[in-house]
N, C-alpha and C positions, 0 to 999 in steps of 0.2 A: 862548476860555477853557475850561480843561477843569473841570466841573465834578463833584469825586469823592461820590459821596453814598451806595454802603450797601460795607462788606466783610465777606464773611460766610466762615468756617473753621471745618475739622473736621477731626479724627482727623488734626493738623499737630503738629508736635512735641507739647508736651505737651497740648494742647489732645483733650479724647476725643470721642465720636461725638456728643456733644452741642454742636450745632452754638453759635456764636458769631456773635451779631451786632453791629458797628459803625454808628452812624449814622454818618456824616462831615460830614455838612452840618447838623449837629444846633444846634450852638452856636459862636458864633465862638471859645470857648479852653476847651479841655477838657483838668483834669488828670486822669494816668493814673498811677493810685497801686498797692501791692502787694508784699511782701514781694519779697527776691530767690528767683527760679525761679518767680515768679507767673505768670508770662508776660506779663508788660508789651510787651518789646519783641519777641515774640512775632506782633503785629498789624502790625512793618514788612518781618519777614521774611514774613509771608502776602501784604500789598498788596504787595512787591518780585515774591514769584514767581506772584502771580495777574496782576500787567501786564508783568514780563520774564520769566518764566520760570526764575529765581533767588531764592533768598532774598538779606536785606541782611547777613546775616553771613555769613561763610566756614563754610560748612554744607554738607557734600556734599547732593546730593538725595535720595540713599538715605536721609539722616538725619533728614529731614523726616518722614518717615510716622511718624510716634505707633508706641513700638514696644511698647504694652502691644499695641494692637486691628492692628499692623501690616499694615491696607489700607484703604482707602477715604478715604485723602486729597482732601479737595475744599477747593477756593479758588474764589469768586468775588467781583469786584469789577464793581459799577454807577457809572457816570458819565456825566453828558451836555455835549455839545458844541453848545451852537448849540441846534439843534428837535431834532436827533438824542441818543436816547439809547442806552447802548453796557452790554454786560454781556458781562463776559472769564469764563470757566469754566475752572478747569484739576484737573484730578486725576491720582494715580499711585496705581496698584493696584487699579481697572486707570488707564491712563495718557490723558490726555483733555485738548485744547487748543481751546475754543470761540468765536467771536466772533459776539458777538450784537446787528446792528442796526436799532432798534425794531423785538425781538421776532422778527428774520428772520436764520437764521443767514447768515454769511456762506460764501460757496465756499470748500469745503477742501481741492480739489484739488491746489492747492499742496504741496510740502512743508512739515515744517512750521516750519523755517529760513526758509522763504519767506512761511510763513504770519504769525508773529513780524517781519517785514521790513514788511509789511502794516499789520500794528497800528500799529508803530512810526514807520515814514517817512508815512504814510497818515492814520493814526488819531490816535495821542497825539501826533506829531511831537517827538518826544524818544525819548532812547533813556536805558540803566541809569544811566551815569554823569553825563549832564545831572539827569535825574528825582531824583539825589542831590544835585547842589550845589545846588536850586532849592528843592527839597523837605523835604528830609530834613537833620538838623545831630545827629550824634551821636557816642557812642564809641565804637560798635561796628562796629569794619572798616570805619570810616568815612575815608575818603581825601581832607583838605581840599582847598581848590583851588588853596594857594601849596605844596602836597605832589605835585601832579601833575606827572609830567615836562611839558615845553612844549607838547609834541605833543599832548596829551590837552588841555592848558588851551585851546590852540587852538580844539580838536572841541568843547568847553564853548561856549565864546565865539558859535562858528559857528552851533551850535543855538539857541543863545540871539537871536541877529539874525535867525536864519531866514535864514543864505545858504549852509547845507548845499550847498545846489542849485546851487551854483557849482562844487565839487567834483565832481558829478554831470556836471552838463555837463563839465568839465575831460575824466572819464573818455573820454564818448563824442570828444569833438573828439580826442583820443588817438588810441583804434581807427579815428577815421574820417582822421587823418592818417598812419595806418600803413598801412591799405588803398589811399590816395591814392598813396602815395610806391610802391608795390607797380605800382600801373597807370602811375606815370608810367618807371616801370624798363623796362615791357613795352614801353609807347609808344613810347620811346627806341629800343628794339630794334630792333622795327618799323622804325620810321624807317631805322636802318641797314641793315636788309635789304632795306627797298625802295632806298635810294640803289644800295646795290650792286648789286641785280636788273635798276635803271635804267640803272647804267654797261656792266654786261656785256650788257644790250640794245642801248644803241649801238653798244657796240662791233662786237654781231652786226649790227645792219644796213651797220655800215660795209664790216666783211667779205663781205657779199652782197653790197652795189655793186658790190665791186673782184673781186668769182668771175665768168669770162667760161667762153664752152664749152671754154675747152682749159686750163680749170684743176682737171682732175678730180685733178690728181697733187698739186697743192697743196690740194683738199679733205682728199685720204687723209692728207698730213702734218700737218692744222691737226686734225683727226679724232684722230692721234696724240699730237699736243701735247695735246688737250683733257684725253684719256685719262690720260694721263699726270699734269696739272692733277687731273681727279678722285680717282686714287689717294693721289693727295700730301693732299688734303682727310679722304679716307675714312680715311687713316692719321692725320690729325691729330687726328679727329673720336674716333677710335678712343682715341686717347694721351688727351686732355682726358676723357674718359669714364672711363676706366680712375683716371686721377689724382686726379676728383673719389670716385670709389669707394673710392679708397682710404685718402684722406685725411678725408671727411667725417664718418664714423662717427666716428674718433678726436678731429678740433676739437669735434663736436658735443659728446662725451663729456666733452672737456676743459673746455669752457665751462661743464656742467651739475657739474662736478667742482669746477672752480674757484668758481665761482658759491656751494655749497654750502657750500665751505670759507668764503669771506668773509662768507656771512650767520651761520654756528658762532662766526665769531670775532667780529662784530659784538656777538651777542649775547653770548658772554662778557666782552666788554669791557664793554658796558651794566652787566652785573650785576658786575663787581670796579667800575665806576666807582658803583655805588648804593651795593654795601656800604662802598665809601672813607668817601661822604656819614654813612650809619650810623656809621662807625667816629668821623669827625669829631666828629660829636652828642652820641656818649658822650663823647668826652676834652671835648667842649665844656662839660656838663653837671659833670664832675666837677672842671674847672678852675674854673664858678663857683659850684659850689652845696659848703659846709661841712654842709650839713644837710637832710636829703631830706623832699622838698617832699608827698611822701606820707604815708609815717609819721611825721616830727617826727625823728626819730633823729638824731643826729651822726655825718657819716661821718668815718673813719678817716680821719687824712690822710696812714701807711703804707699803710692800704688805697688810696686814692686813688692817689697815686702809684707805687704795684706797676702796679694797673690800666691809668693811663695810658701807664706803659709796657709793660707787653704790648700795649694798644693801639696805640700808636707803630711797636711791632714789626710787629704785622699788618698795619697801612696802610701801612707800608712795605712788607711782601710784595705786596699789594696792587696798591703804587704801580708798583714792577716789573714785575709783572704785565702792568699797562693799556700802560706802557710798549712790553715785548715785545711785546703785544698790538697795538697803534698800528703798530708797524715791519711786522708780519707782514699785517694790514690792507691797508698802503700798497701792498705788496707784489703780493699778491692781487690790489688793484684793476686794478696796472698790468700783472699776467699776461693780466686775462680783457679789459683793454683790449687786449692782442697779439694773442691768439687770437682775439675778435670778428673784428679787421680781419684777421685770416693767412683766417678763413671767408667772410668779406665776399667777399675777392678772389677764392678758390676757387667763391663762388658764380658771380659776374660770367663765368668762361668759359664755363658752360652757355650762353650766350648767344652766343658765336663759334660752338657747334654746330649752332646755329639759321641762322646767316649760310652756315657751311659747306655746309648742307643745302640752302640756298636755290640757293649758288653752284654745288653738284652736279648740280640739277634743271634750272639753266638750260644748263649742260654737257651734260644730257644731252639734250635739247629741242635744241640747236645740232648736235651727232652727229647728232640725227635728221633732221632736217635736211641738213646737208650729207650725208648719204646716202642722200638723195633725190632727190637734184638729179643729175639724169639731162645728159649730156657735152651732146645737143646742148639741152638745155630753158634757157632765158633763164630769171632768177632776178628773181620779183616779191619786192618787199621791202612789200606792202602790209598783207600780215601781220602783219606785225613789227610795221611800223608802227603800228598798232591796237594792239598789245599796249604798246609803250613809250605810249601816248598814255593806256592803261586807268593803266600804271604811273605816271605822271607826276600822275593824276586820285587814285591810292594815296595817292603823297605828301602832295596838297595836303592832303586828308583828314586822314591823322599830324599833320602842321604844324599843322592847326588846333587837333585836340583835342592837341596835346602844349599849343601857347600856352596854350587854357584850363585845363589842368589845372595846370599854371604859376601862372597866375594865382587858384586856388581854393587852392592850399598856401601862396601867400603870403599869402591873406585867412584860411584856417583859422591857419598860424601868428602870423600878430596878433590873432584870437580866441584861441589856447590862452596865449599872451603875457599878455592881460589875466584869464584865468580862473586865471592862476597865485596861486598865495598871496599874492606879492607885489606882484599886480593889483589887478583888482576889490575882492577882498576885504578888501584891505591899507586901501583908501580907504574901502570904508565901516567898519571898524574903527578906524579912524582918525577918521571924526566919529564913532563916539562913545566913543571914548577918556575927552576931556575928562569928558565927561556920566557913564561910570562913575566916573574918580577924583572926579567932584564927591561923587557919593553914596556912597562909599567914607568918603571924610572926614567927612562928613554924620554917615555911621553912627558912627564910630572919635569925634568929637567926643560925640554923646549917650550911649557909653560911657564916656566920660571917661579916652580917649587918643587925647591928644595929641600926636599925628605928621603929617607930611606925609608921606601915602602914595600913590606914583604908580606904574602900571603903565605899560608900554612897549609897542612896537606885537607885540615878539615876546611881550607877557606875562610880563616878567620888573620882579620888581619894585624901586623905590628909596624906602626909608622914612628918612627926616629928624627928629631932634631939634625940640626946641624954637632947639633952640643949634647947630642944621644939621649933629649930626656924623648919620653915614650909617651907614644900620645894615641887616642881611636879615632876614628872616622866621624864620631859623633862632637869630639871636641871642637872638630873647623869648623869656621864660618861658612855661609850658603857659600860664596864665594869660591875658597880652597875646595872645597866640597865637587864645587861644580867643576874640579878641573881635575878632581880626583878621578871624578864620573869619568869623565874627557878622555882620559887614561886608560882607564880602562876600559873605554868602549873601542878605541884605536887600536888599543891591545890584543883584542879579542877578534878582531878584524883582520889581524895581523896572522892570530893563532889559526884562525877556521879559514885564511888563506893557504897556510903551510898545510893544514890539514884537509884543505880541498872540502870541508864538512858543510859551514852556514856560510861559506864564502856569495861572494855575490855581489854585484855591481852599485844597487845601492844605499845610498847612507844620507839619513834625511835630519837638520838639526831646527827643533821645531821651538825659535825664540831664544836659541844658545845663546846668540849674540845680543840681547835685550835683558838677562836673565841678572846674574851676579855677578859676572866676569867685569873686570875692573876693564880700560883701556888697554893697556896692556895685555890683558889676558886675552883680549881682542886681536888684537896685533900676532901676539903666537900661536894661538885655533886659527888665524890665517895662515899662518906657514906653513903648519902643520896641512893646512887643505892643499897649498898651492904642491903641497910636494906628494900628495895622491897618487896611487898607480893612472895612468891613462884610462883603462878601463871601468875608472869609479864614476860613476854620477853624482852628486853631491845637490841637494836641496835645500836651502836655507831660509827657514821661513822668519822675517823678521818684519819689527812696527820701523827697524832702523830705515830705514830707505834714503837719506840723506848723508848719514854715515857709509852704507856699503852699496850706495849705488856705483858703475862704472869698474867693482873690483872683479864682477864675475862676469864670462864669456853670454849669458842669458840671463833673462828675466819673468817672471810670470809676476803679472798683475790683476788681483782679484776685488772686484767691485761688486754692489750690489744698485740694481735697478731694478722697481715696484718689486721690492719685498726680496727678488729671485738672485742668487749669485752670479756672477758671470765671472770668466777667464780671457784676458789677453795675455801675447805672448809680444818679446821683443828682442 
């Protein structure tokens, strides 16, 4: 369990050279009060880029540095793990990324992408976007987790059980079944070159039995023939060589050509298929809301309806789009599926010029030979013999490691089999499915909604009525929405508790309380707090101060004098 206990900033946005410090482990529920531009939330873009390197709002880094005193940005954050205790340092201007364990810096010879990797996969064992669905619940650039595409809900999930490492491994059994299939190509080869090295050896010791002393004139013609044999080889060797040169650069090119066009068009499609979603939201929004749920106001129901249709209009470009997009896709895929296999085949000849080469050397080892062999000298074939006997000892060799190496690509591919998504991983996601929707519903019930809400193995969700009609995440209001959030941010708090994985002390909710949440829904994220492990920290940044003063153990109060934030505590 990661235990976060001091964060201490300066000369950070508006924050001036006088440093700032947080207890974190001070009180289990600490509200954090203070005008707007206080710098309330202020302390989760410090802790985001003093442990990732980022703030949590969409903030260039440039913008970070305080731009009255514009240098000497510093973040640090203290936490401990276990007997170890861990202290992150980071500054710009100048620019500075530390790792500090008990007191002993760590090796920075890393880069520092590598170094970041370290903390991360090593140290915190989470990474930006886990450390926010676990941690952090806010409105700012805050990306819930029925908002994330799959693929990311996934990476959540994954971190959360602690079987990253399955992905990991997946990688290396990759590289080590591509370098496999590599050596079993050569083996292969091999093997061909010895068979044929072996048949053109019998064949020469046949031809020395059957050479007597008066067959010097059938030497000179078998001598011709050979000759002849080798040109036809040297020419072919030639032609294959030439063909490969000619042709490679361009498939290579085509491939890297092709290749680049289908991932341009993937992404394009991704983002007309997001903004579709977007476009949806809105017409959704304005087909059920007469009256806006922010200001109070009544919308126009001319307004409304102009709106929806230029909407209409757009998603329909849109739809076209993905469309076009989809055909030309498909397209793509099946080009660079062509020209893979038109290179595959082009490669696979280099390999007759290996066999050519072989069949040349033995050609010319037989010439020398037969033109050695003097009219009256008897012809010992004991030679030979020895050498077919060495080539025959080749084979068995090939034969053996091609079998094993056979047999290690069919054990690597049923390990890469099982480390696929829809292996290993798939099953233990699957026990504990159940156990998330249990506390899913847990949660959504002591909010007081009432839905059956089940996730699926891909992470996609189905929420039920009381009256079992069937409804998405996108149909609720901000409201329900934010309590669905609510749920499953608790939930997963609960999971990477049992799993010991992104467990951790604390949990910061930045304007929960000021957000959608009705009175009520106020009232039950209270309960929900008061009944926290003891060892939770709880931070509540809120504009409420009059509603939730006196309900928590502490308070932090943030002000601004000439320009600079400051922090009291109480």
């Amino acid at each position: 369990m990661i235990i976060f206990e001091k964060l201490r900033y300066k000369n950070f946005l508006s924050t001036g050279n006088k440093q700032i410090e947080i207890d974190l482990n001070n009180a289990s529920a600490t509200l954090v009060v203070g005008s707007n531009g206080a710098g309330k939330s202020t302390m989760l873009d410090a802790l985001s880029f003093g442990l990732f390197g980022k703030p949590h709002r969409n903030i260039n880094k440039t913008q970070l540095v305080n731009s009255i005193n514009n240098k000497a940005t510093e973040v640090e954050v203290e936490f401990k793990i276990g007997p170890n205790n861990f202290r992150v340092s980071r500054g710009i201007k100048p620019t500075r990324f530390e790792v500090y364990q008990n007191g002993k810096l760590l090796n920075q010879e890393s880069h520092s992408r590598d170094y970041q990797k370290i903390l991360e996969n090593n140290i915190l064992k989470l990474n930006h976007k886990s450390f926010h669905q676990v941690v952090v619940l806010g409105s700012s650039n805050f990306v819930p987790f029925m908002q994330l595409p799959s693929h990311q809900r996934r990476t959540v999930i994954e971190d959360l059980l602690d079987i990253g490492v399955f992905t990991t491994m997946n990688t290396l059994v990759k590289e080590r079944s591509a370098k496999l299939k590599q050596q079993i190509i050569k083996t292969q080869s091999d093997i061909r070159i010895c068979e044929e090295s072996i048949r053109l050896q019998k064949k020469h010791i046949k031809q020395l039995q059957q050479i007597d002393l008066n067959q010097a004139t059938k030497n000179q013609k078998k001598i011709d023939e050979l000759e002849s044999e080798k040109e036809l080889l040297i020419k072919r060797n030639e032609e294959i060589h030439d063909n490969y040169t000619e042709k490679e650069p361009y498939l290579s090119g085509d491939i890297k050509a092709v290749s680049t066009k289908e991932k341009t068009v993937s992404s394009e499609l991704r983002e007309n298929e997001f903004t579709v979603k977007g476009l949806i939201k809105k017409d959704k929004f304005l087909a059920d809301n007469e009256v806006c749920p922010t200001c109070s106001q009544a919308i126009d129901s001319e307004f409304a309806a102009s709106e929806r249709s230029k909407l209409k209009e757009e998603s329909d470009k849109y739809l076209k789009e993905i469309s076009k997009l989809g055909v030309i896709k498909n397209e793509l895929v099946r080009e660079l599926k062509e020209i893979k296999e038109k290179h595959s085949l082009l490669t696979s000849t280099l390999s007759d010029i290996r066999i050519n080469d072989s069949s040349i050397a033995n050609i010319d080892a037989q010439v020398k030979r037969l033109s050695s062999v003097e009219e009256t000298q008897s012809i010992d074939t004991t030679k030979a013999e020895r050498e077919l006997s060495t080539q025959n000892e080749n084979f068995k060799e090939l034969s053996k490691t091609s079998t094993g190496q056979t047999s290690i690509k069919a054990y690597i591919d049923a390990i890469f089999e099982l480390l696929k998504d829809t292996g290993i991983k798939t099953k233990v996601i699957r026990q504990y499915l159940p156990v998330m929707n249990k506390l899913i519903n847990q949660y959504l019930q002591i909010l007081d909604f009432f839905v059956s809400f089940t996730l699926d193995e891909s992470f996609n969700e189905t929420i039920k009525s009381r009256y079992r009609d069937e409804f998405s995440y996108a149909s609720f209001s901000e409201g329900e929405k934010q309590r669905i959030d609510l749920a499953l941010l608790f939930s997963w708090r609960q999971v990477a508790r049992m799993k010991n994985s992104a467990n951790t002390n604390l949990l910061m909710l930045d304007e929960t309380f000021d957000s959608s949440l009705d009175a009520e829904g106020v009232d039950n994220l209270l309960k929900i707090l008061y009944t926290l492990k003891k060892d939770t920290n709880v931070f509540i940044i809120s504009h409420k101060q009059d509603m939730l003063d006196g309900k928590f153990p502490a308070k932090l109060t943030f002000s601004k004098q000439n320009n600079f934030s400051y922090c009291t505590s109480s």
